[in-house]
C-alpha positions in Angstrom: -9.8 30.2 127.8 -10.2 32.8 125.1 -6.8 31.9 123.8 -7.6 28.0 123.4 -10.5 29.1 121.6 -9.4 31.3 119.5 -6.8 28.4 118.6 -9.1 26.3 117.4 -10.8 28.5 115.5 -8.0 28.9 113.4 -7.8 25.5 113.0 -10.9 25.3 110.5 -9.8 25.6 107.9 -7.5 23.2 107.5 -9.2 20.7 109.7 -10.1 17.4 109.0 -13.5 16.6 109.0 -13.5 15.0 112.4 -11.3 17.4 113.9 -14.1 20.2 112.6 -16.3 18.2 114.6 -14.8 18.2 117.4 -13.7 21.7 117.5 -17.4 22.8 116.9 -18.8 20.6 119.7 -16.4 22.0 121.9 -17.3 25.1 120.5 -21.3 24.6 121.5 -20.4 23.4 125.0 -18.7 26.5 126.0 -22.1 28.3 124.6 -24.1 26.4 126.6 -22.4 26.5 129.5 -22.8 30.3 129.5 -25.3 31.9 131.4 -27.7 34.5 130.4 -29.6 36.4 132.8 -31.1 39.9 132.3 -28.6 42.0 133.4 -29.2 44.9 135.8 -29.1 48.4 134.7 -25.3 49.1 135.0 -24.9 46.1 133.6 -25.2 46.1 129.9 -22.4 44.0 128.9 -24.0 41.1 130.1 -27.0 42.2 127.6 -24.0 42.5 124.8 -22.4 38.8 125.2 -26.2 37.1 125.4 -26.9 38.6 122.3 -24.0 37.6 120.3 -24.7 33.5 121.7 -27.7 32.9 118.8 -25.0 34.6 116.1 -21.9 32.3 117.4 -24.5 29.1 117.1 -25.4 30.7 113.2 -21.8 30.6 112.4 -21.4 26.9 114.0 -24.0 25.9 112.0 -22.5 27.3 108.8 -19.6 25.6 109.8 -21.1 22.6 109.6 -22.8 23.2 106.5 -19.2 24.2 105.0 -17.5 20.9 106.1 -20.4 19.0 104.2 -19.6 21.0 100.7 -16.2 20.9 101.0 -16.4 16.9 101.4 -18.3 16.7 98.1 -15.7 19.1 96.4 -12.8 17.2 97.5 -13.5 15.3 94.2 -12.8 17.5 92.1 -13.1 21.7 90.6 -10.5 23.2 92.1 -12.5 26.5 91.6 -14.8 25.6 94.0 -12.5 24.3 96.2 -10.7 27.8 96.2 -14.4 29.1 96.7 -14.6 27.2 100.1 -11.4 28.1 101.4 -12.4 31.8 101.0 -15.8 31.0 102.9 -14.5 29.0 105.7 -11.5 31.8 106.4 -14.3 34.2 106.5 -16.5 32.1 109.0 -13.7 31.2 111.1 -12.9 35.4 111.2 -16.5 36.1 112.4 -17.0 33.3 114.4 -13.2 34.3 116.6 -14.7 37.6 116.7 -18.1 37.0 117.7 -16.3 34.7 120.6 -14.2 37.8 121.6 -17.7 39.6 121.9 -18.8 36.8 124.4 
């Protein structure tokens, strides 16, 4: 599983903007479908993969936001379409490694 995601996190960035949605939705239904319990003392990884679910669901969510600019910049200013492409590669490094984490 960790392999297929990790694939279509490095999709992204040169999605389209229904693929993006798809992949993202996919992404939150694997976070949801993880469970979180308080782990038990010798248990601490547990502890470590709960807490990285509210910063994968951050970078989703910037995701998202990122799709949206980049469909308004797709008129025009190619410097801020460069400016995207850096932010979006960035996301879709922490978000891969944030999933690792989980």
């Amino acid at each position: 599983m960790t392999g297929e995601i990790e694939n279509l996190i490095d999709e992204l960035p040169q999605a389209s903007n229904r693929r993006v949605e798809e992949i993202v939705t996919f992404l939150e239904g694997v976070l949801s479908d993880i469970e979180c319990r308080f782990p038990s003392e010798d248990d601490s990884d547990s502890a470590y993969e709960c807490q990285n679910i509210p910063k994968a669901k951050e970078l989703i969510a910037l995701v998202k936001a990122w799709k949206v600019r980049d469909r308004v910049l797709k008129a025009g200013d190619k410097t801020g379409k460069d400016r995207e492409r850096r932010k979006i590669n960035k996301l879709s490094k922490e978000l891969k490694i944030t999933f690792n984490q989980i």
